[in-house]
C-alpha positions in Angstrom: 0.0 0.0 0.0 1.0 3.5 -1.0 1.7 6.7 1.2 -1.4 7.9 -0.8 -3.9 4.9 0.1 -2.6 5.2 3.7 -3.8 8.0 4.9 -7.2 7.5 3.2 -6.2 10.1 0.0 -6.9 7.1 -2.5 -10.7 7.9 -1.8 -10.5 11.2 -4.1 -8.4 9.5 -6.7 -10.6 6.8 -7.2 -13.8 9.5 -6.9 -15.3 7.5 -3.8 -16.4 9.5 -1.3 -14.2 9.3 2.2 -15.9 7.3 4.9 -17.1 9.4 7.8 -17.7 8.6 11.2 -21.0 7.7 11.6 -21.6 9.7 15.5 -22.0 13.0 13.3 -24.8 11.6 11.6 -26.7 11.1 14.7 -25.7 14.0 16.4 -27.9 15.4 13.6 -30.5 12.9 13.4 -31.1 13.3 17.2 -30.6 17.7 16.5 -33.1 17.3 14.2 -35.3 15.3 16.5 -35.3 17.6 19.8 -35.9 20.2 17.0 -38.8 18.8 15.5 -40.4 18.3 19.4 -39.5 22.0 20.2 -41.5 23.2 17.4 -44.9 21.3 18.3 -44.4 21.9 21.9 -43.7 25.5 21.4 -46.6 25.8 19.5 -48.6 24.2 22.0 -47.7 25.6 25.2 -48.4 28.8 23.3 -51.8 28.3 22.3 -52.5 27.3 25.7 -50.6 30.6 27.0 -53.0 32.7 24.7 -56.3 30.5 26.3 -54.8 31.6 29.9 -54.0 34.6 28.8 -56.7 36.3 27.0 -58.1 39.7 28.0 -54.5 40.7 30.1 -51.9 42.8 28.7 -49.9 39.9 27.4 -52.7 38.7 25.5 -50.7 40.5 22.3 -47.5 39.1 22.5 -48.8 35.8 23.3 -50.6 35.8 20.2 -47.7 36.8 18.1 -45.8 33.9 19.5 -48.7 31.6 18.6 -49.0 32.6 15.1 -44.9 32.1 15.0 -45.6 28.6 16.4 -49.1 27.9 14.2 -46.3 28.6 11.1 -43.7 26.9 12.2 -46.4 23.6 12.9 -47.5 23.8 9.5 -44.2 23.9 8.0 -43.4 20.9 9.8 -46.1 19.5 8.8 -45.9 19.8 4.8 -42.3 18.9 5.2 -43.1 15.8 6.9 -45.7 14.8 4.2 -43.6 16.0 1.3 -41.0 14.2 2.4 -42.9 10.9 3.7 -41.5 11.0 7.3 -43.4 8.7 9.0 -45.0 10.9 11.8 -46.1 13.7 9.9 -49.8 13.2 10.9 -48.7 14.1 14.4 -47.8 17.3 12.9 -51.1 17.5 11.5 -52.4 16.8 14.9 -50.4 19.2 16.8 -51.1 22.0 14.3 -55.3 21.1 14.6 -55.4 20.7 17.9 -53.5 24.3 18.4 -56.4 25.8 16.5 -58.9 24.3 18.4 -57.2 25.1 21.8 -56.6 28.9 20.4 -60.7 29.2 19.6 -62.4 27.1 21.4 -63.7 28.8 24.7 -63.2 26.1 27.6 -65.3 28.6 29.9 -68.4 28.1 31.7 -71.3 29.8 29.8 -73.6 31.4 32.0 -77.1 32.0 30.9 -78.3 36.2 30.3 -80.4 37.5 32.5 
């Protein structure tokens, strides 16, 4: 064996592509992951944060958040179905059930009069 094929140089010669380490790869994987959870529980927590919320003076820039979160929901989700990742319907759930949460009233109605 050559100097050249020693050190692993023979791999741009022959026009294969070096062989990496495979730990980056799920560093990554698992970036991508905690990412992905972030989004949907950001989303989430804000809705609920706008339910609580609502009528106070931080009514506004809870809503803001929760229309940055709604967004970033629904791009996850038409990534995940464009790209067939398996759990994209949870995205689809996440990003319903934040509208519902955000509309629905959860309060007791009390009848006029």
């Amino acid at each position: 064996m050559c100097g050249a094929e020693a050190d692993g140089s023979n791999a741009i010669v022959h026009g294969a592509a070096p062989r990496k380490d495979s730990a980056g790869f799920m560093d990554y994987v698992s970036s991508l992951q905690c990412g992905w959870v972030a989004i949907h529980v950001f989303g989430l927590v804000a809705a609920c944060l706008v339910r609580v919320y609502a009528g106070t003076v931080a009514e506004g820039p809870l809503q803001g958040a929760f229309l940055m979160g709604l967004a970033g929901v629904a791009v996850a989700t038409l990534a995940g179905e464009q790209f067939s990742w398996p759990l994209w319907t949870l995205s689809g759930a996440t990003l319903g059930m934040m509208v519902v949460v955000a509309i629905a009233d959860f309060r007791a109605q009390r009848e006029p009069g």
